[in-house]
MIZA-956883 format. One line per 8 residues: for each residue x, y, z of N, C-alpha, C, O. Coordinates in nm, 3 decimals. Example, Ala and Ser with C-alpha at 12.3 -4.5 7.8 and 13.67 -1.06 7.14 Angstrom:
# MIZA-956883
1.319/-0.569/0.780/1.230/-0.450/0.780/1.320/-0.330/0.780/1.424/-0.332/0.846 ~ 1.285/-0.225/0.708/1.367/-0.106/0.714/1.290/0.003/0.787/1.341/0.114/0.804
***
This chain:
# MIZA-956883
1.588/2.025/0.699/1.522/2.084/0.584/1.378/2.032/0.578/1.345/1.919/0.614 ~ 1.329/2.088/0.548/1.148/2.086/0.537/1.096/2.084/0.419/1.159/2.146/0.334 ~ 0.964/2.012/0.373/0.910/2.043/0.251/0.817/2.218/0.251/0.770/2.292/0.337 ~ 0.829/2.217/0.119/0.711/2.379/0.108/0.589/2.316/0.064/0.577/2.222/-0.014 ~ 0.495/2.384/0.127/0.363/2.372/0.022/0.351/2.415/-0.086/0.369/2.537/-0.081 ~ 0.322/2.368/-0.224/0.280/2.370/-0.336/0.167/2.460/-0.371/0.057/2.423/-0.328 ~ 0.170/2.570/-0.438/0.033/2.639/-0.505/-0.065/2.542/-0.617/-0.187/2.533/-0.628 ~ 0.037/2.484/-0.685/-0.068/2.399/-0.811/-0.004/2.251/-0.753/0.111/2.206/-0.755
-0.181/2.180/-0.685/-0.142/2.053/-0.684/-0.122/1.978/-0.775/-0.128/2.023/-0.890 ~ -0.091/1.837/-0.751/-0.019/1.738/-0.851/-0.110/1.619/-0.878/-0.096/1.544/-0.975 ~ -0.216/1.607/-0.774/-0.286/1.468/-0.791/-0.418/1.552/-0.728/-0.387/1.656/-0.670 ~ -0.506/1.530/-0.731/-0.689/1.568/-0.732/-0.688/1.441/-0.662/-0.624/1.337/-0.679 ~ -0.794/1.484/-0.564/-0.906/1.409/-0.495/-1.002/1.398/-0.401/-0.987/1.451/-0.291 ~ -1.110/1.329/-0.434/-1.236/1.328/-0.438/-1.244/1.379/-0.302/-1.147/1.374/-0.226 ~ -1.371/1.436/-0.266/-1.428/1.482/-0.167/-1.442/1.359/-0.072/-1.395/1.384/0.039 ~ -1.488/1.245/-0.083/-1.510/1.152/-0.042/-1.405/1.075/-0.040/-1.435/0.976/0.027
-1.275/1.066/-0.087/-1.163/1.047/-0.007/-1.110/1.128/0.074/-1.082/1.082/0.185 ~ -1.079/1.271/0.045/-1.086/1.357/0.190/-1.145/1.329/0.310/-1.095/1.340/0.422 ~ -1.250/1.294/0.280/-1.367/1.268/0.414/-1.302/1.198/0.465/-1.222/1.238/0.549 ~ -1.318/1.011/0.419/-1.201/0.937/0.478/-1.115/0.934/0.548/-1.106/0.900/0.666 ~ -1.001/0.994/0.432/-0.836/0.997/0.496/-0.853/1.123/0.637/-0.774/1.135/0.731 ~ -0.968/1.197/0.616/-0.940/1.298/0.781/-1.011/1.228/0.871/-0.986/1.232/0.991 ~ -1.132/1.139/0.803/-1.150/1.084/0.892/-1.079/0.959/1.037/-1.086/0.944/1.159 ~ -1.007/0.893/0.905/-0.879/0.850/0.988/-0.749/0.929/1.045/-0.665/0.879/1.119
-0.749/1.020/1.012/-0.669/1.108/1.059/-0.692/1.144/1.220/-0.608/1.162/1.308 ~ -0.837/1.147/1.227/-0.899/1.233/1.354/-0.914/1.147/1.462/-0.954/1.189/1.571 ~ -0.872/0.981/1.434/-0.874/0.900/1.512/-0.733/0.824/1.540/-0.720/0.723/1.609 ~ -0.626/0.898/1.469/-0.493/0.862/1.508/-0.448/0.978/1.640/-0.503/1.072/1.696 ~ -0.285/0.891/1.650/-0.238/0.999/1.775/-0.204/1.106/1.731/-0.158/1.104/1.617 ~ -0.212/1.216/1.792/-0.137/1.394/1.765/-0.190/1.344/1.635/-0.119/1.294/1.548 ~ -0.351/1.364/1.627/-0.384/1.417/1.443/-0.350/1.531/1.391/-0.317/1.540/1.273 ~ -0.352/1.633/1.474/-0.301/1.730/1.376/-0.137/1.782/1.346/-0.091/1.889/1.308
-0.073/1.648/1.383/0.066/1.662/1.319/0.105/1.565/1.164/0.196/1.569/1.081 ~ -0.064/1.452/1.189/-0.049/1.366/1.073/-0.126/1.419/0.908/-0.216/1.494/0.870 ~ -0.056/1.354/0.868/-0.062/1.427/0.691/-0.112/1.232/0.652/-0.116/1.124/0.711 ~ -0.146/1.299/0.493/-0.163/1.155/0.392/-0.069/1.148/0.303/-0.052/1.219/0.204 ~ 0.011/1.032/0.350/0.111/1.002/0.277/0.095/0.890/0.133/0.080/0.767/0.130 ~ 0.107/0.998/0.013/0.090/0.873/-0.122/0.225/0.880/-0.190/0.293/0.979/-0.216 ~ 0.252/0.728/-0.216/0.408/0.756/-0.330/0.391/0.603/-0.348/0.359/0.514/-0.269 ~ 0.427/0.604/-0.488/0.446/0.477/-0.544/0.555/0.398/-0.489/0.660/0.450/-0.452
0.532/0.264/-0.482/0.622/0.177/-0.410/0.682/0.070/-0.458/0.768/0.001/-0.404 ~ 0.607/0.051/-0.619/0.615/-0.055/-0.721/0.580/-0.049/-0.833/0.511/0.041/-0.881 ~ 0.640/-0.180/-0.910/0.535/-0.219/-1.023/0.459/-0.319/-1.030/0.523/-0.409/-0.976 ~ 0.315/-0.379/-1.077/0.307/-0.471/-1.111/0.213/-0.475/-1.199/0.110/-0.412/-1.175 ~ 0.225/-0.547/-1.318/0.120/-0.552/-1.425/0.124/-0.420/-1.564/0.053/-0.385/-1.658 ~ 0.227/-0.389/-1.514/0.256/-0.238/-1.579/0.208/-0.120/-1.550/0.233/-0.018/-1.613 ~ 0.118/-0.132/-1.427/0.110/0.008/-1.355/0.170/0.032/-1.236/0.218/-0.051/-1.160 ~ 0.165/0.129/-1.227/0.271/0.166/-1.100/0.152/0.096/-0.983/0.038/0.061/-1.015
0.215/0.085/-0.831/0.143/0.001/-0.688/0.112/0.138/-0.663/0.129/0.209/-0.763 ~ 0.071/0.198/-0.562/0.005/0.309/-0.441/0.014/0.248/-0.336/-0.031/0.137/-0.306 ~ 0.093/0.344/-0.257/0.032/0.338/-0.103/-0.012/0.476/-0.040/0.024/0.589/-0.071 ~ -0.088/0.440/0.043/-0.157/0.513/0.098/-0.115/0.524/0.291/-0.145/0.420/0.349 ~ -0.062/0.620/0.369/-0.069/0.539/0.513/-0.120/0.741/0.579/-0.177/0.844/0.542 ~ -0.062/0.691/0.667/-0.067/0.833/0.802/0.076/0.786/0.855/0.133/0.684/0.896 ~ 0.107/0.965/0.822/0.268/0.961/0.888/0.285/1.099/0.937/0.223/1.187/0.877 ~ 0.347/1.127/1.020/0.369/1.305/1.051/0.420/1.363/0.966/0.520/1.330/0.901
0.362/1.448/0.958/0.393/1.586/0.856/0.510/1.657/0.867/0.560/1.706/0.766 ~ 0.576/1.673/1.007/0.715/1.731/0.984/0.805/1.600/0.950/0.920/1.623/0.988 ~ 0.793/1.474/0.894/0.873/1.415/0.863/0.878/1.442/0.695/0.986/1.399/0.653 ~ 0.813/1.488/0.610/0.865/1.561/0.477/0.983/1.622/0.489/0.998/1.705/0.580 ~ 1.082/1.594/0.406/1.220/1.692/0.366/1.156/1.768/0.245/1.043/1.763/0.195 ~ 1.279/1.847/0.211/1.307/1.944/0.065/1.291/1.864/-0.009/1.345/1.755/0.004 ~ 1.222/1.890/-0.095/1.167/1.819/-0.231/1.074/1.757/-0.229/1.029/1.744/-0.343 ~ 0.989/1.682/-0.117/0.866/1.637/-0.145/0.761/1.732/-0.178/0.784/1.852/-0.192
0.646/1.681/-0.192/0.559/1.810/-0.271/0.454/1.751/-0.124/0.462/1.640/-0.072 ~ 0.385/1.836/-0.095/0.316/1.858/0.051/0.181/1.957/-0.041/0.219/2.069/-0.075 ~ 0.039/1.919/-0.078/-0.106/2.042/-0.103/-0.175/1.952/-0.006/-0.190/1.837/0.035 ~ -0.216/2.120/0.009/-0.335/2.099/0.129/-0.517/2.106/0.058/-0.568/2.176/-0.030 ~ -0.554/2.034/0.116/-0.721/2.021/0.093/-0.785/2.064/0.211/-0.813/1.974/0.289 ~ -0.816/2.183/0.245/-0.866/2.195/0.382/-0.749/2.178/0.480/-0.633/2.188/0.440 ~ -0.783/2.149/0.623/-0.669/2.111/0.696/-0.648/1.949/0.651/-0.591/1.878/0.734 ~ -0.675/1.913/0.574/-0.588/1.783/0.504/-0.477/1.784/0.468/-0.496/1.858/0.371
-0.317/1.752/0.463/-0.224/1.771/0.397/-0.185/1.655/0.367/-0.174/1.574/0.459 ~ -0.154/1.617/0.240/-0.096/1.546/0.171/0.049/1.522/0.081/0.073/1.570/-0.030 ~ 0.110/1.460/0.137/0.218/1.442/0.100/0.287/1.336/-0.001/0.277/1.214/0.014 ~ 0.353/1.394/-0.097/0.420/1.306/-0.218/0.581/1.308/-0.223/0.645/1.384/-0.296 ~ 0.624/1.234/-0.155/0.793/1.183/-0.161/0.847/1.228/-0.288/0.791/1.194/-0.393 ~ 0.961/1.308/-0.288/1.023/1.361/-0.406/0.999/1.240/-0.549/0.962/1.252/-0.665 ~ 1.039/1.137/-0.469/1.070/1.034/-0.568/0.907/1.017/-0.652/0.885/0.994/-0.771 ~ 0.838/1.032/-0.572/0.716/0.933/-0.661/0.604/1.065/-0.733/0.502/1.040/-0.798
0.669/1.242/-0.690/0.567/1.312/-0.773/0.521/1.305/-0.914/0.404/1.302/-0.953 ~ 0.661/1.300/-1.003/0.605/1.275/-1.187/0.554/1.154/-1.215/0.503/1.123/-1.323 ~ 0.574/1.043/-1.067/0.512/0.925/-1.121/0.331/0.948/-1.103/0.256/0.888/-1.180 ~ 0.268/1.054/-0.979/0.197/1.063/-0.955/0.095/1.192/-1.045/-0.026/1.183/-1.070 ~ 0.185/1.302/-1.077/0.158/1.394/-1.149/0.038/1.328/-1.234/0.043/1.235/-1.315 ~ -0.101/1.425/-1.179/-0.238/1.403/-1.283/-0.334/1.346/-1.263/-0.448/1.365/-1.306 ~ -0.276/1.233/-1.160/-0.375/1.103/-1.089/-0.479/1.172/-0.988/-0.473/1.274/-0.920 ~ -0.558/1.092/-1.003/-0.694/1.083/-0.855/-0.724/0.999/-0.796/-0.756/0.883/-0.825
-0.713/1.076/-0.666/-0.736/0.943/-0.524/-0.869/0.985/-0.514/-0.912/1.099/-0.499 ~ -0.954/0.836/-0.527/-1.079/0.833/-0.491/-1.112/0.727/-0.367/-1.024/0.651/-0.327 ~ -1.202/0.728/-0.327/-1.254/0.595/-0.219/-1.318/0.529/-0.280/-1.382/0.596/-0.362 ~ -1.344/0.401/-0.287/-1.407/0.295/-0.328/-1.435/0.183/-0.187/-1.364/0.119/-0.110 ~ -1.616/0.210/-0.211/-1.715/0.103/-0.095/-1.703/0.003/-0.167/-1.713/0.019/-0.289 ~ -1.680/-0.124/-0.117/-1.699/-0.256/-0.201/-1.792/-0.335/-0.033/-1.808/-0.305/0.086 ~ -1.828/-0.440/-0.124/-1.901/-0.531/-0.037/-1.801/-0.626/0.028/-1.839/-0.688/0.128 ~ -1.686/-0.642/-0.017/-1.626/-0.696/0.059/-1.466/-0.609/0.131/-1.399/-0.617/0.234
-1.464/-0.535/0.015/-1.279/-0.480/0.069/-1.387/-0.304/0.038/-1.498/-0.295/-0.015 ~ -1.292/-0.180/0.100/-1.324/-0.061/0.068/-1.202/-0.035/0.066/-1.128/-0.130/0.092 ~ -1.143/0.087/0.038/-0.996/0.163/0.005/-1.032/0.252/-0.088/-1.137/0.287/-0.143 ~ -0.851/0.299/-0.093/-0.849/0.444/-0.184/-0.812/0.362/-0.289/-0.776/0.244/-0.283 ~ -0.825/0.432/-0.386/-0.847/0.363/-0.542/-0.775/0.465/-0.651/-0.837/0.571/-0.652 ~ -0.684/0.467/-0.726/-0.603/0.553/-0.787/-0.648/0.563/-0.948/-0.674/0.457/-1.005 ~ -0.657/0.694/-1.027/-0.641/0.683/-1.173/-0.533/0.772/-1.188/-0.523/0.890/-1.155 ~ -0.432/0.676/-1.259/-0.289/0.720/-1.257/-0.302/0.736/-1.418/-0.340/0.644/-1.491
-0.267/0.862/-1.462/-0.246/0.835/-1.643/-0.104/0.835/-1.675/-0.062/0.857/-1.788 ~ -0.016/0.805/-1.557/0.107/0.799/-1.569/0.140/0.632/-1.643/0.045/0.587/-1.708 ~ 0.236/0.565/-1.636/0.276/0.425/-1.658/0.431/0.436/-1.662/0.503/0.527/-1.702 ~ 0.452/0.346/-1.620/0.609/0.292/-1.615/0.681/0.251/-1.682/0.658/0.135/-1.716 ~ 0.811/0.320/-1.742/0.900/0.252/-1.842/0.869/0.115/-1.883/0.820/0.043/-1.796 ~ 0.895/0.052/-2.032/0.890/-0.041/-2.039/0.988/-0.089/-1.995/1.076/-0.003/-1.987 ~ 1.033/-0.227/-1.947/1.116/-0.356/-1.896/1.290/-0.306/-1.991/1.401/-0.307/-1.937 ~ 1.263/-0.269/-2.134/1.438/-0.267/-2.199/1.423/-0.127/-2.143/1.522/-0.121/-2.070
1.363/-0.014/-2.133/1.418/0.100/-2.090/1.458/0.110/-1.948/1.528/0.208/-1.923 ~ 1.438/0.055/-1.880/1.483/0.025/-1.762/1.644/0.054/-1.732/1.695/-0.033/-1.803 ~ 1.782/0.142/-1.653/1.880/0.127/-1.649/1.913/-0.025/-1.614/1.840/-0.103/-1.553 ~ 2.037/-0.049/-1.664/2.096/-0.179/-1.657/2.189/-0.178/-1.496/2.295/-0.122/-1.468 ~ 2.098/-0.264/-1.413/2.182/-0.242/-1.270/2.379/-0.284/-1.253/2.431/-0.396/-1.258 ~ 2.425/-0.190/-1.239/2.583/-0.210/-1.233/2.620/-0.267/-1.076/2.600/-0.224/-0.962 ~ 2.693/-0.401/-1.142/2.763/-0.513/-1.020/2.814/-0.428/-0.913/2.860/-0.478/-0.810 ~ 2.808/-0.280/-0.936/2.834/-0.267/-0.792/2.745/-0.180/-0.703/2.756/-0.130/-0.591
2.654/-0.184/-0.798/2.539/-0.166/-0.703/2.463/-0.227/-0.659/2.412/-0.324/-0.715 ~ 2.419/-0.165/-0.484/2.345/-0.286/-0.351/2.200/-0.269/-0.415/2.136/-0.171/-0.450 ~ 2.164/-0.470/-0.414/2.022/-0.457/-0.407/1.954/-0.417/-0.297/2.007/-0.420/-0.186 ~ 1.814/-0.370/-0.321/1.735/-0.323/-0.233/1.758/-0.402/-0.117/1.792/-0.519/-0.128 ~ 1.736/-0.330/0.031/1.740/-0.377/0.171/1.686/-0.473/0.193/1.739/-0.562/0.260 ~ 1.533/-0.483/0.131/1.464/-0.547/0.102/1.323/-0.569/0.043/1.232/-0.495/0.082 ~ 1.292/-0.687/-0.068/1.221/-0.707/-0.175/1.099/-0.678/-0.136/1.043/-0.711/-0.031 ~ 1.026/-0.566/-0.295/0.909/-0.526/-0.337/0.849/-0.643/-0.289/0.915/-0.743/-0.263
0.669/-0.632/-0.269/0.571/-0.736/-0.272/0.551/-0.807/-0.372/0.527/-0.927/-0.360 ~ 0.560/-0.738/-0.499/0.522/-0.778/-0.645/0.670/-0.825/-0.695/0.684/-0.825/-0.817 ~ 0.784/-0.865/-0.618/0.891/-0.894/-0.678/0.867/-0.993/-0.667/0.799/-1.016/-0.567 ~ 0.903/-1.116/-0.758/0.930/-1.232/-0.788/0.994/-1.335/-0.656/1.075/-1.302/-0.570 ~ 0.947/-1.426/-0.669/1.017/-1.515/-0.507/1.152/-1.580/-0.553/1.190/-1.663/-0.637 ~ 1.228/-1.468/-0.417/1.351/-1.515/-0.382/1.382/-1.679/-0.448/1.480/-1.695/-0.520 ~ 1.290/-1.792/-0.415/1.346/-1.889/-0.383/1.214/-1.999/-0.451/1.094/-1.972/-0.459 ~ 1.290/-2.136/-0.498/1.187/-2.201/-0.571/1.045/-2.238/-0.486/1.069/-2.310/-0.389
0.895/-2.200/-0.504/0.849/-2.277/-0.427/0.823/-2.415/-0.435/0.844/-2.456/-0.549 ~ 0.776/-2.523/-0.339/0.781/-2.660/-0.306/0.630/-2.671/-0.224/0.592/-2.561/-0.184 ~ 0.581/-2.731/-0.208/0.472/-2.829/-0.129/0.312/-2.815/-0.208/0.291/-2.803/-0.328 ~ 0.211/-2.823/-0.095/0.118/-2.856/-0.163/0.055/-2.675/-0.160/0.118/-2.596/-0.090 ~ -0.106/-2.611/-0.262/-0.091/-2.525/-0.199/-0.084/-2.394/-0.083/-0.041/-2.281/-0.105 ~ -0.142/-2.449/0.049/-0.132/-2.369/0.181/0.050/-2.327/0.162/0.108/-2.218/0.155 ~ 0.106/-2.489/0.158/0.242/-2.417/0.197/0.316/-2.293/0.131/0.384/-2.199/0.174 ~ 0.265/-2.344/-0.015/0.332/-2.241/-0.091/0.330/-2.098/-0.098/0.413/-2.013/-0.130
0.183/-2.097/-0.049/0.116/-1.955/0.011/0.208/-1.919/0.098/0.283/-1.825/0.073 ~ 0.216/-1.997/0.225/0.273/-1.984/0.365/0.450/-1.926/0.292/0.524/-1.841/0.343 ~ 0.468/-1.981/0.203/0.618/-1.927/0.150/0.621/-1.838/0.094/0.736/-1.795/0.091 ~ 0.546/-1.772/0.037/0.542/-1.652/-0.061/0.541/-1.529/0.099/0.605/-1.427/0.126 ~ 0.431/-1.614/0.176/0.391/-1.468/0.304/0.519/-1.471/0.342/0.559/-1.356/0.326 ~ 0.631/-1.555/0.397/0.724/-1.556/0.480/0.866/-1.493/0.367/0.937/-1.398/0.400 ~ 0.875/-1.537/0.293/0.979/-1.505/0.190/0.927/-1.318/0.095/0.998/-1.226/0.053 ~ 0.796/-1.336/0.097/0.774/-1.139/0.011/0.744/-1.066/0.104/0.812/-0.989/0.172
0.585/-1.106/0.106/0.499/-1.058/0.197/0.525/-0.972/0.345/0.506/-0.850/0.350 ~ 0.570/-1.050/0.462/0.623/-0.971/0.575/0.762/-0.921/0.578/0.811/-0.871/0.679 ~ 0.846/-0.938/0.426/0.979/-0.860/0.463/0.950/-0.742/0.412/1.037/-0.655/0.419 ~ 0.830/-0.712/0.354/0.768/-0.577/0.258/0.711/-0.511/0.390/0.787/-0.422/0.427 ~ 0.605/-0.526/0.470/0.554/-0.513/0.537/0.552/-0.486/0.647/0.464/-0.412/0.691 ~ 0.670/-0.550/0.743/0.771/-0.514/0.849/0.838/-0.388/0.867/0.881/-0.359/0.978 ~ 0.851/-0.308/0.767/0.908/-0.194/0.777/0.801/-0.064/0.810/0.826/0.054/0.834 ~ 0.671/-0.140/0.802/0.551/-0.076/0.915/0.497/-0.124/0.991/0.382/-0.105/1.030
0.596/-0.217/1.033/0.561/-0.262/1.187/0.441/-0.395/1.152/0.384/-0.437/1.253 ~ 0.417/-0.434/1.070/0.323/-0.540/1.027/0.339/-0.682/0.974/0.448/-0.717/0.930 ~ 0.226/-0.770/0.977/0.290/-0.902/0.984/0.179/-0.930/0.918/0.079/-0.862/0.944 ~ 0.168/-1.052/0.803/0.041/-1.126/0.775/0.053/-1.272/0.814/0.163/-1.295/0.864 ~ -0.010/-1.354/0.809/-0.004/-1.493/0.803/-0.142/-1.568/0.780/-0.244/-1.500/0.785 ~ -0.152/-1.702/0.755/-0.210/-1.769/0.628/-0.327/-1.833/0.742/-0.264/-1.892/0.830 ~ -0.443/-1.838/0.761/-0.536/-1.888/0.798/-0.605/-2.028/0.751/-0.638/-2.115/0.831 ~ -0.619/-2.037/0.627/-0.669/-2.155/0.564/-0.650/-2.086/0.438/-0.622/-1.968/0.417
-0.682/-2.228/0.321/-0.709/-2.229/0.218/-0.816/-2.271/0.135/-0.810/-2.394/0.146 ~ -0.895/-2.250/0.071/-1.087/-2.305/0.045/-1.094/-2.267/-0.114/-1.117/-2.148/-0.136 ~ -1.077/-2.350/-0.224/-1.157/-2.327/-0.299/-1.097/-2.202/-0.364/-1.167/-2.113/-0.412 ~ -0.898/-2.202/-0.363/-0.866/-2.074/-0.469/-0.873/-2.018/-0.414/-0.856/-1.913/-0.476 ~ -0.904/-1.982/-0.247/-0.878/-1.835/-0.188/-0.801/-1.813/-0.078/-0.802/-1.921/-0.019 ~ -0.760/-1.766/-0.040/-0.623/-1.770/0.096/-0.724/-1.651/0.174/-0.776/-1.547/0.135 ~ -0.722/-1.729/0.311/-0.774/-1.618/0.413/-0.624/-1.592/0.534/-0.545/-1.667/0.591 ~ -0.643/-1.461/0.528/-0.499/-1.459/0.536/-0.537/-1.332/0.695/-0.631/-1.255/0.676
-0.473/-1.324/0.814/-0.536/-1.242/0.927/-0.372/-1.179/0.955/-0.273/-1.246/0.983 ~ -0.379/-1.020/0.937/-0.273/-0.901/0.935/-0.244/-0.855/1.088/-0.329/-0.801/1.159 ~ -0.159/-0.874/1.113/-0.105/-0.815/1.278/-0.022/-0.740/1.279/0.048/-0.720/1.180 ~ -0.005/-0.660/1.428/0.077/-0.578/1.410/0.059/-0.415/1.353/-0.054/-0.369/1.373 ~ 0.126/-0.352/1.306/0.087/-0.222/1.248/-0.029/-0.241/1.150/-0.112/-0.150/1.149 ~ -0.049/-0.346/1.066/-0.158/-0.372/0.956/-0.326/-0.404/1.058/-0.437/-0.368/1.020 ~ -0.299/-0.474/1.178/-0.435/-0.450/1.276/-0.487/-0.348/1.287/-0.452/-0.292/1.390 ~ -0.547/-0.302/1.237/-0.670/-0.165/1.241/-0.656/-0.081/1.131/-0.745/-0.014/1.079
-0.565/-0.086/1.106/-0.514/0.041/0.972/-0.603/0.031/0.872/-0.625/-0.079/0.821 ~ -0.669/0.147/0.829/-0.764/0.178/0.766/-0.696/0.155/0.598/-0.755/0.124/0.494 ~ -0.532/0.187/0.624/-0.483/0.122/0.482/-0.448/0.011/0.492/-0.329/-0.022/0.488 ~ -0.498/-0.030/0.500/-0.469/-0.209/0.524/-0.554/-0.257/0.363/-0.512/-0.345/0.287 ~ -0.652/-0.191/0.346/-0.693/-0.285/0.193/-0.630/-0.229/0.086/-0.612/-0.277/-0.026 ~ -0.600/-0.129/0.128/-0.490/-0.124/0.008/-0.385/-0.186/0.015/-0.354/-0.234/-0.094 ~ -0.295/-0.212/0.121/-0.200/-0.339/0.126/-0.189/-0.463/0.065/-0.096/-0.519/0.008 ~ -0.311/-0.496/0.089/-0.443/-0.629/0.079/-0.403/-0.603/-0.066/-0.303/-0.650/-0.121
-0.497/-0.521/-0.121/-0.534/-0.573/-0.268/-0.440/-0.522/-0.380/-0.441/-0.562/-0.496 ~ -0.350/-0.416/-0.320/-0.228/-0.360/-0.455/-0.092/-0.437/-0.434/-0.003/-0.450/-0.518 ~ -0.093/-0.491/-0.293/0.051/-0.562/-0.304/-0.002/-0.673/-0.228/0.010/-0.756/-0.319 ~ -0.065/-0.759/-0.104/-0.027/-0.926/-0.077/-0.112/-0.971/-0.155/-0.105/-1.092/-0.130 ~ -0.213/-0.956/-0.261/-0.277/-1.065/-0.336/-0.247/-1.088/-0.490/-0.274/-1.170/-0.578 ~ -0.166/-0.954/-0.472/-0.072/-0.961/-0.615/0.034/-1.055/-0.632/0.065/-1.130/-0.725 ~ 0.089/-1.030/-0.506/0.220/-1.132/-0.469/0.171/-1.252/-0.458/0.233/-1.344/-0.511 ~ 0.036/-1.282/-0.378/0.051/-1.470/-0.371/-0.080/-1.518/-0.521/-0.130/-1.631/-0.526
-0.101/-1.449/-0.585/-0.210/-1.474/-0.727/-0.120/-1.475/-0.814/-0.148/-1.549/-0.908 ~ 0.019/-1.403/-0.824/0.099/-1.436/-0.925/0.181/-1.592/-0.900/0.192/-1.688/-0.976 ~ 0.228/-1.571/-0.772/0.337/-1.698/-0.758/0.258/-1.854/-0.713/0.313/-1.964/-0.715 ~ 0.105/-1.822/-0.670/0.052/-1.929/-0.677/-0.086/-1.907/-0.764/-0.184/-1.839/-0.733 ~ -0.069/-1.965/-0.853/-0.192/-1.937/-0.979/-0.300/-2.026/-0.932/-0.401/-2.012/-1.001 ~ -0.313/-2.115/-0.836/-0.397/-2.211/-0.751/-0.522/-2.119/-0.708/-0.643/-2.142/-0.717 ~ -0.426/-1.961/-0.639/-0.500/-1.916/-0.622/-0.579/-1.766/-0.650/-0.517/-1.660/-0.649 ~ -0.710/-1.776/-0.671/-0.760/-1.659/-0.771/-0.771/-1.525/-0.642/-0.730/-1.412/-0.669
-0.819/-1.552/-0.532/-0.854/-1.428/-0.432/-0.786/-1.437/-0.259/-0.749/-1.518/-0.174 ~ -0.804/-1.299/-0.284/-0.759/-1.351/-0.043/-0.822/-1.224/-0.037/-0.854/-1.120/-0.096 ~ -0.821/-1.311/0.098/-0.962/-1.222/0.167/-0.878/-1.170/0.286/-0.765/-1.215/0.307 ~ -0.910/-1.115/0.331/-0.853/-1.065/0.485/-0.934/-1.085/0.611/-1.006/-0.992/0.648 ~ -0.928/-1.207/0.688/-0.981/-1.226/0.792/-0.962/-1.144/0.949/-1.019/-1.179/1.053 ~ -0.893/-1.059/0.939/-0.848/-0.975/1.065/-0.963/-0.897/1.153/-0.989/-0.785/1.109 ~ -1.021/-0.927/1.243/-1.047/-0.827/1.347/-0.990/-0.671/1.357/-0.927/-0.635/1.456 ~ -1.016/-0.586/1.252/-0.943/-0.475/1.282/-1.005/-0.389/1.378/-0.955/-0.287/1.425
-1.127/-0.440/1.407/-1.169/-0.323/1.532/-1.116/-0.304/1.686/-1.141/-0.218/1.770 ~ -1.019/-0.438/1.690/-0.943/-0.416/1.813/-0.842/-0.447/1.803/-0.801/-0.533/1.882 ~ -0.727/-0.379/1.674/-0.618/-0.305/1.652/-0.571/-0.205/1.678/-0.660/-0.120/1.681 ~ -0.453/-0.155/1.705/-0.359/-0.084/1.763/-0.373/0.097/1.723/-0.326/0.191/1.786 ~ -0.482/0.097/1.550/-0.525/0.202/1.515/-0.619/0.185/1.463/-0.613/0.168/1.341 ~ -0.760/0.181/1.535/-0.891/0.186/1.480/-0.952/0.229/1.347/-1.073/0.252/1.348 ~ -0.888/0.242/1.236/-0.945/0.361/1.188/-1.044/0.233/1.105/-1.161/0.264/1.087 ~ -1.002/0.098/1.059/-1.109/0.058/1.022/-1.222/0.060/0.997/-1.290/0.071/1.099
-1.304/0.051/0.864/-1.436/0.085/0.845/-1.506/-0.044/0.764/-1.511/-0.052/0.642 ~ -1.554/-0.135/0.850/-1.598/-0.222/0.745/-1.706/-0.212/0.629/-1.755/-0.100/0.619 ~ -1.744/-0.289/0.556/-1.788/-0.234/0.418/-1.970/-0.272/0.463/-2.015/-0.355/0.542 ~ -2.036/-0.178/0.380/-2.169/-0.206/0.429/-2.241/-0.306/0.346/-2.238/-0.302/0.223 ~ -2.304/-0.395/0.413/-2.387/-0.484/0.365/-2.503/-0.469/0.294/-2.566/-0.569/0.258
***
């Protein structure tokens, strides 16, 4: 089963994220089988997370919602359209991080409306970025960092082929260098800044920022664009 294209899209966006996302598009493999894949993946802070990646387009089933912008196609997983319904993907240049950047006027149940999970239902395969750590942390703080990456961080992350790990620590900031599927990926700051700095700024309050030290220009998918000076 296949998704249909949609006459009235669900989420708007900017010309200058179009540009972008085809632009990375045009530098992946078989581009014109890849689409932009957005669907919420979390919570944290009381707004819903975003991701953003490149995935093939005949991998949509029935019920996702699939509008086209040009030969752009974009795709929204059944699950995450009413969460997305209204929002705009824009691009945002920063001097240090760039990415797609979301205005969602949606928001997420509060915490008591939430269903009450029944004992016999399986927890997730495995834990959100922004979920809480498994396990108490202990040491000084690099390690604790180093525990949050090994315990949230790469079991979130692994399921696109990606890995982070902890470089140093300076002054409240974790420099942290992404391998693997996260080497070159043009969504990589969105990774970066909606889910691993959420995850190690909440569980280590030591620290205020992370930076991403990675070489993405000689990663596995170029699409990298560093930010202009």
């Amino acid at each position: 089963m296949t998704a249909e294209d949609t006459a009235e899209p669900a989420l708007a966006i900017t010309e200058q994220a179009i540009e972008k996302a085809s632009g990375f598009r045009a530098q992946s493999h078989d581009p014109e089988n890849q689409a932009m894949w957005v669907e919420v993946t979390g919570v944290s802070g009381g707004e819903y997370v975003h991701t953003v990646s490149l995935k093939a387009l005949d991998a949509a089933h029935q019920g996702d919602l699939v509008q086209r912008h040009g030969d752009l196609a974009i795709v929204v997983p059944e699950s995450s359209v009413e969460k997305l319904r209204g929002a705009t993907i824009d691009w945002s240049q920063g001097l240090e991080q760039s990415g797609f950047t979301f205005v969602n006027p949606n928001r997420p149940p509060a915490p008591a409306e939430l269903p009450m999970m029944s004992p016999t239902m399986a927890p997730p395969a495995s834990p959100p970025i922004d979920a809480p750590p498994p396990a108490d942390l202990s040491g000084d703080v690099a390690q604790r960092v180093s525990q949050v990456i090994d315990q949230q961080v790469n079991p979130a992350i692994a399921a696109h082929g990606g890995h982070a790990e902890l470089v140093a620590v300076e002054e409240g900031t974790a420099y942290l260098r992404l391998g693997g599927g996260c080497q070159g990926c043009g969504m990589a700051t969105v990774t970066l800044g909606q889910g691993i700095e959420v995850a190690i700024t909440e569980a280590v309050r030591e620290i205020a920022r992370v930076v991403d030290v990675t070489d993405h220009a000689v990663g596995t998918n170029p699409y990298f664009e560093p930010a202009k000076k």
